[in-house]
C-alpha positions as CSV (number, residue, x, y, z in Angstrom):
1,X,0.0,0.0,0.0
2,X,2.7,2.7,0.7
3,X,4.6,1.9,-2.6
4,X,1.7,2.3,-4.7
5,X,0.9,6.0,-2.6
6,X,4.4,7.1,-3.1
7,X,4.7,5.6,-6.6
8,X,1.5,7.9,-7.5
9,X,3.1,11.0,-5.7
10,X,6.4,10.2,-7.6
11,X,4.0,10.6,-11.0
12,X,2.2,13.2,-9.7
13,X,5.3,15.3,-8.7
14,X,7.0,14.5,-12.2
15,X,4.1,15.4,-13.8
16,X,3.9,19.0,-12.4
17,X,7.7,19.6,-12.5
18,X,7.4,18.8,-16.1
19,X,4.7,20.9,-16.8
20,X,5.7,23.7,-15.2
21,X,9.3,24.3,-17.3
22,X,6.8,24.2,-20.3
23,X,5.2,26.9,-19.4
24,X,8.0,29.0,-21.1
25,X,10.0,28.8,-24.3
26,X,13.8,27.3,-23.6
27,X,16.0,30.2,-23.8
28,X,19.2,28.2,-22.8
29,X,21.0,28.2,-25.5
30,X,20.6,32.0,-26.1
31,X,23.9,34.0,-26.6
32,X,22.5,37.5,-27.3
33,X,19.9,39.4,-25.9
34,X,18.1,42.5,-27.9
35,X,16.5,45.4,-25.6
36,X,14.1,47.7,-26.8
37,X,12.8,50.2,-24.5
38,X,10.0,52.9,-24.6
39,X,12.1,55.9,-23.6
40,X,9.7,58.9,-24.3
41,X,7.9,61.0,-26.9
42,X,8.5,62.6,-30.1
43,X,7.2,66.0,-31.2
44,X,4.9,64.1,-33.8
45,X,3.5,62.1,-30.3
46,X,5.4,59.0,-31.5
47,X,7.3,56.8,-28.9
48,X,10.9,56.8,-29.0
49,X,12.6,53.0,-28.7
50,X,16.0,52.8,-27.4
51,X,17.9,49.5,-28.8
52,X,20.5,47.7,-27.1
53,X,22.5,44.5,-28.1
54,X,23.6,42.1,-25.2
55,X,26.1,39.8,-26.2
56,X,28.4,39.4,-23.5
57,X,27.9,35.4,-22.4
58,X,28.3,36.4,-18.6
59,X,25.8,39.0,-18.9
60,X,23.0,37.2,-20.7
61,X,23.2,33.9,-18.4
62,X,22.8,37.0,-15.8
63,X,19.6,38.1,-17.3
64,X,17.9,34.5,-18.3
65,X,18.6,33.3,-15.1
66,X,16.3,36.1,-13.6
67,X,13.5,34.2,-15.4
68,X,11.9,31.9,-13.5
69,X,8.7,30.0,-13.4
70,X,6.7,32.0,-10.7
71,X,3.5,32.7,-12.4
72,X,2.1,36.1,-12.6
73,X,-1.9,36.9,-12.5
74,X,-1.1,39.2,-16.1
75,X,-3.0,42.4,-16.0
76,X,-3.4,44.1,-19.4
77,X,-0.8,47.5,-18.9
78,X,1.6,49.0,-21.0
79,X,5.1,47.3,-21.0
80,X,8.4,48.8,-20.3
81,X,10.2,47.1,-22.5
82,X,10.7,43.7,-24.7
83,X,13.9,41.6,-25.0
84,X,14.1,39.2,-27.6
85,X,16.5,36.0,-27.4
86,X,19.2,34.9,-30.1
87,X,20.8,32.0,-30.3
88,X,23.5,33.3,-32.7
89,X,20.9,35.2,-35.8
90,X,18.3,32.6,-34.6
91,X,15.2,34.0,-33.5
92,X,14.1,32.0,-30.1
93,X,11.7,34.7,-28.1
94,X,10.3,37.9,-27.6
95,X,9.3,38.6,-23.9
96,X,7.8,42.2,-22.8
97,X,8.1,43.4,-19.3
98,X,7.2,46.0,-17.1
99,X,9.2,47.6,-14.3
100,X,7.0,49.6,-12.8
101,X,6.5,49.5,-9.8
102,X,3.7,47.0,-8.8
103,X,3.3,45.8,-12.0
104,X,6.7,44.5,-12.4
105,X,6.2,41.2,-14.5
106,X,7.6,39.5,-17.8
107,X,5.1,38.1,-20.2
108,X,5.2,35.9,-23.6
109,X,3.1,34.1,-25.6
110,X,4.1,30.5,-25.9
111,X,2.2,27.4,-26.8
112,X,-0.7,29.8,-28.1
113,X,-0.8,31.3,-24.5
114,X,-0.2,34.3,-23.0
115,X,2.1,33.2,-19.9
116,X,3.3,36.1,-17.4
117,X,5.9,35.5,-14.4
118,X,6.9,37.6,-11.7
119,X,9.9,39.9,-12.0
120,X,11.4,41.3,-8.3
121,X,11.9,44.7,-8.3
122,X,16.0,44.2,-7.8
123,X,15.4,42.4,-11.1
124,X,13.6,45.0,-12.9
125,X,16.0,47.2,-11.8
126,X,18.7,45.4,-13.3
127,X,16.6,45.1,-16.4
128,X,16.1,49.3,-16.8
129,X,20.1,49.4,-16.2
130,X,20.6,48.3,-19.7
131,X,18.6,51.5,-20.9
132,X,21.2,54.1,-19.8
């Protein structure tokens, strides 16, 4: 009797660990990173984007590893910012965040859903650093 109840919770355990690393795209193998964040206005009432390229290997296993698997209730608000992952000229990802605060949050859409996670605000933080 206790095999078969920790043989079901083994299963059951599996079965969730599994399902929750599909709830985002596999970005490991990403070696460049490419920012683009809403900076401001034009004259015309047109919204500036800022572009940055991260391709230092230290610095973008610093920034995927800030993505995690702690789901966010997504609210529909303006993002921040979007980062999109490379691995070389090989299109993986686009993920939008937000860093405001108390909305801070990264969303995608994967799997024909919209999946958000939470983003700490030292996280977010180190995020807007890339825009200056």
């Amino acid at each position: 009797f206790r095999l078969s109840i920790i043989l079901i919770l083994c299963v059951f355990i599996s079965c969730s660990d599994k399902e929750q690393t599909e709830l985002l795209p596999d970005i490991s193998q990403a070696n460049k990173i490419k920012f683009s964040f809403k900076t401001d206005f034009d004259s015309t009432g047109k919204i500036n984007i800022k572009n940055v390229d991260v391709k230092d290997l230290k610095t973008v296993s610093e920034i995927k590893n800030i993505i995690n698997y702690d789901p966010f209730t997504y609210i529909f608000c303006v993002s921040t910012g979007e980062m999109g992952f490379y691995k070389d000229s090989t299109f993986i990802v686009n993920m939008v965040f937000n860093t405001s605060q108390d909305l801070t949050h990264i969303a995608c859409n994967y799997n024909g859903k919209l999946v958000a996670i939470k983003l700490s605000e030292e996280n977010a933080k180190f995020l807007d650093s890339f825009k200056n």
